[in-house]
N, C-alpha and C positions, 0 to 999 in steps of 0.2 A: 456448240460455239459457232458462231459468223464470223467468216473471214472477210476483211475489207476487201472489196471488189470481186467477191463472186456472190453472184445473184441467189438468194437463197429459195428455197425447193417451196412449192407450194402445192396442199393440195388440190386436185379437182374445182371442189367447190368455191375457195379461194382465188382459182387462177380465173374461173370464170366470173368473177366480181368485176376482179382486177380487170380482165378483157373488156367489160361492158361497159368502163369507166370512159368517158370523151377524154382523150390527152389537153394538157394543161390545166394551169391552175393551182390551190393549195387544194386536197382532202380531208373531211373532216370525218375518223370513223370512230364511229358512239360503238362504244364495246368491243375494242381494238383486240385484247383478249394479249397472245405473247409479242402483236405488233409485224406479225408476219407480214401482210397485205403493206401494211406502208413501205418498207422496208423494201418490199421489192417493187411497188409504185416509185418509188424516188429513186433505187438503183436502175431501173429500166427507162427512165426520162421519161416517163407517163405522166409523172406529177411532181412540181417544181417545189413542193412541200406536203407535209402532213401534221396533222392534229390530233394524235391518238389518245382515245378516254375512252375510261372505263370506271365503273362503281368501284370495282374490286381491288384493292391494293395489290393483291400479292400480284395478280395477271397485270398489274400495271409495271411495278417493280421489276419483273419480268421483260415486260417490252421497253421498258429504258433500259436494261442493260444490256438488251438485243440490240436495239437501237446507238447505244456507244459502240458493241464489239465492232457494229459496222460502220460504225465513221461519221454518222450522218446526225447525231445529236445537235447541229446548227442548222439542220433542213426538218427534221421532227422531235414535233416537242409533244412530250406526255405529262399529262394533266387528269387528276381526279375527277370524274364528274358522274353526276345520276340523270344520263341521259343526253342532253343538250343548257343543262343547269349551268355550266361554264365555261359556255361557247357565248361567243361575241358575235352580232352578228357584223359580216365582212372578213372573218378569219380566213374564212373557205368560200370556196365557189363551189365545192360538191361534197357531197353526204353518202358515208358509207352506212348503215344499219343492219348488220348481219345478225342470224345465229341466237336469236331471242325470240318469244313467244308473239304471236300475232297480238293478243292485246297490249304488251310489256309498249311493243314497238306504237300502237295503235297512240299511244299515252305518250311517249314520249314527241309524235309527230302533231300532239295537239295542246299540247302543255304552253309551249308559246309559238304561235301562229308564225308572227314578225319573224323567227329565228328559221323555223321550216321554209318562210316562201322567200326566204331570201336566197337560197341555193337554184344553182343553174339546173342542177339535176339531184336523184337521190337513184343510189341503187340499196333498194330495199331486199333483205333475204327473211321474213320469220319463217320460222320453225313450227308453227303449229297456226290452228285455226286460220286457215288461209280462204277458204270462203267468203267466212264475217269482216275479213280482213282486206278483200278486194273489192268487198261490198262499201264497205268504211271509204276505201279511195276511191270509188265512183261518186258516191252518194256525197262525200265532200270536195266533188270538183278536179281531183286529180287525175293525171292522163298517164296509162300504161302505155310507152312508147317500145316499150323492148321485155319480155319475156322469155326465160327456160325455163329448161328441165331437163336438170343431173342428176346422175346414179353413180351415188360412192358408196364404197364397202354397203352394199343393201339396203339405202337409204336414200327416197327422191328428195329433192331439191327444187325450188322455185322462185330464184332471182327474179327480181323485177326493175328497170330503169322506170323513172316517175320523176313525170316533171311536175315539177309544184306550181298549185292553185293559179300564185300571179302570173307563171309562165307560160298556164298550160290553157288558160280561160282566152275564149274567143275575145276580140278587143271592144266589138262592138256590142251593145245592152242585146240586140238579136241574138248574138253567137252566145251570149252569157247564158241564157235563157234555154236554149238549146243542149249545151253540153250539160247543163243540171238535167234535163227531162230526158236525154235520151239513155241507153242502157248500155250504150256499145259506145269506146274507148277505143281511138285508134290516131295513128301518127297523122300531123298536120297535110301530108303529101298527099293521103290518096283517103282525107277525111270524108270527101263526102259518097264517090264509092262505099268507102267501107260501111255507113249508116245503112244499106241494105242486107239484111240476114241472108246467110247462107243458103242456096236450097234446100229441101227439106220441112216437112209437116212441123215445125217449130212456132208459137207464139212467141209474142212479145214477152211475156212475162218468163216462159219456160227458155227465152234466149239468154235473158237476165239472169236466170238463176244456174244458167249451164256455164256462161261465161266468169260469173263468179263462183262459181267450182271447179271450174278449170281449166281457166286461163283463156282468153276470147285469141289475143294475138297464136297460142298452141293452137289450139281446133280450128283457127284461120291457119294455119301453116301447115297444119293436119303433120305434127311433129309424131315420126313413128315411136320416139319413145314416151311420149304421150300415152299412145295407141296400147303400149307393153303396161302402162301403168293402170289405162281404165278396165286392162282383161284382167290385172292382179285384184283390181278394186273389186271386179265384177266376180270373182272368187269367193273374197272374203263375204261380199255383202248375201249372195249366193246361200252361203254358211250361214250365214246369219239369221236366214229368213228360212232356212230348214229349221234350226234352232228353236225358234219361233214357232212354225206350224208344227212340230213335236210336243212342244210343252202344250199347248192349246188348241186343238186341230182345229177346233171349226173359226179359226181365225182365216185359217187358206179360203174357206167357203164365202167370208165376209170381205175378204179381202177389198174389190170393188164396192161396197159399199160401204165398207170403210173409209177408204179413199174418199168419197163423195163428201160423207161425213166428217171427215175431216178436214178438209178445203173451205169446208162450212165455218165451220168451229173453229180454224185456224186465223179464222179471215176478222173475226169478231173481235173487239177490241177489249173486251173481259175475259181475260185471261182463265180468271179466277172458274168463273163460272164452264167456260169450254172445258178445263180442264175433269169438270164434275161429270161431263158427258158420257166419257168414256176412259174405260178403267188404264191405267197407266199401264200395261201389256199391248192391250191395243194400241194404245195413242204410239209406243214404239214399234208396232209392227206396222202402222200408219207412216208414220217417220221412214221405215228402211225402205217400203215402198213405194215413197217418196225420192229416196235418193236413187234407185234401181234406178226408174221412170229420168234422173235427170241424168244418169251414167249413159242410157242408152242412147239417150238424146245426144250425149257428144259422141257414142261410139258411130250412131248414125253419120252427123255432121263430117267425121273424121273420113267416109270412105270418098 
């Protein structure tokens, strides 16, 4: 139960939304869940209203009557929806989207344009495929201006502040041009600094594919829990890749020309036919020491 006027408890990953949210304005959070995050945005004067929706009835049914115990059912209002399907645009000035799958999120941010770039900012959290998913918002023009990484109960996390497309694009047809081509995303203040890669034996393409694996603003800030997360990843994949060379050894031996051959085949635009090349054991042992190769690349960048 919530008591009128005291702020209620939030966790970890919750409070750091809430922190990376710019004060004022209304919220609008797609997948609100029991309504916590609004609840204590409006009790803390962060946000002068909220918008909480959700698919789900019961989790909604739930956050309105969190939302009455604590008083504030004329400052937030809860509403059914799949996504951004019953959101207006002008409701809100920012977008909450937590705690859903990188494509679920990927779909709702592209379903209608108009409704996304009309938001001053978006704090984006998926849960899963976040590679393909940071890929998505470079490759369609959106700008990571603020990036973590939290550890709750055994589980990271990866908020992201993103400003949308009409916000976040150069003004002039040059700048437009520019921020599609180039691979590195970074805050308006020290934009054109940051278009230089870090030092380090790094290409273009292997910056590209490091910073959308793991966050460009982390590996610029060289975040030490980062650092904790790429030695657990470099564990697992570690394992993985014995796994590998035990079921098939002379995969360890082909290793390197594996590699070559697949960069080949990868690159080709018949899928069908690369796929025929090599047998699906290799094309995954191909793949893990792929990912090795881009994990070291950030452990590098990071010291």
């Amino acid at each position: 139960m919530i008591k009128q006027g005291k702020p209620v408890s939030l966790s970890k990953r919750l409070w750091n939304l809430a922190d990376m949210l710019s004060p004022g304005g209304r919220v609008a959070d797609v997948g609100c869940d029991h309504g916590f995050l609004d609840i204590y945005l409006v009790q803390m004067g962060k946000m002068r209203g909220a918008l909480a929706m959700d698919v789900r009835k019961g989790p909604l049914a739930a956050a309105a009557e969190h939302v009455k115990e604590a008083g504030l059912s004329e400052r937030i209002e809860t509403r059914l929806s799949d996504g951004l399907e019953a959101f207006q645009v002008g409701e809100a000035e920012k977008l909450v989207c937590a705690g859903m799958g990188g494509p679920l999120m990927q779909r709702i941010l592209t379903v209608s344009p108009e409704k996304t770039e009309s938001f001053e900012e978006m704090i984006l959290q998926p849960q899963s495929e976040l590679t393909e998913f940071r890929a998505f918002l470079r490759e369609q023009g959106y700008k990571i201006v603020e990036e973590r990484i939290i550890l709750e109960d055994g589980k990271y996390y990866f908020p992201m502040k993103v400003v949308p497309r009409r916000k976040g694009t150069e003004k002039t047809a040059e700048g437009q041009m520019a921020v599609k081509k180039t691979a590195v995303r970074q805050t308006e203040a020290d934009q054109t600094a940051a278009k230089r890669q870090p030092a380090g034996d790094v290409s273009g393409a292997s910056w590209t594919a490091v910073c959308d694996r793991y966050g460009e603003l982390l590996i610029r800030g060289k975040d030490p829990l980062l650092m904790q997360y790429l030695k657990e990843q470099e564990r697992i994949l570690a394992g993985i890749l014995e796994s590998l060379k035990a079921r098939e050894g002379n995969l360890a031996t082909q290793g390197e020309n594996l590699k070559t051959q697949g960069e080949n085949l990868m690159a080709q635009e018949d899928d069908q036919k690369a796929s025929g090349e090599i047998s699906s054991r290799e094309r995954r042992f191909l793949e893990v020491m792929m990912e090795w190769e881009i994990l070291h690349q950030a452990m590098e960048l990071m010291k």
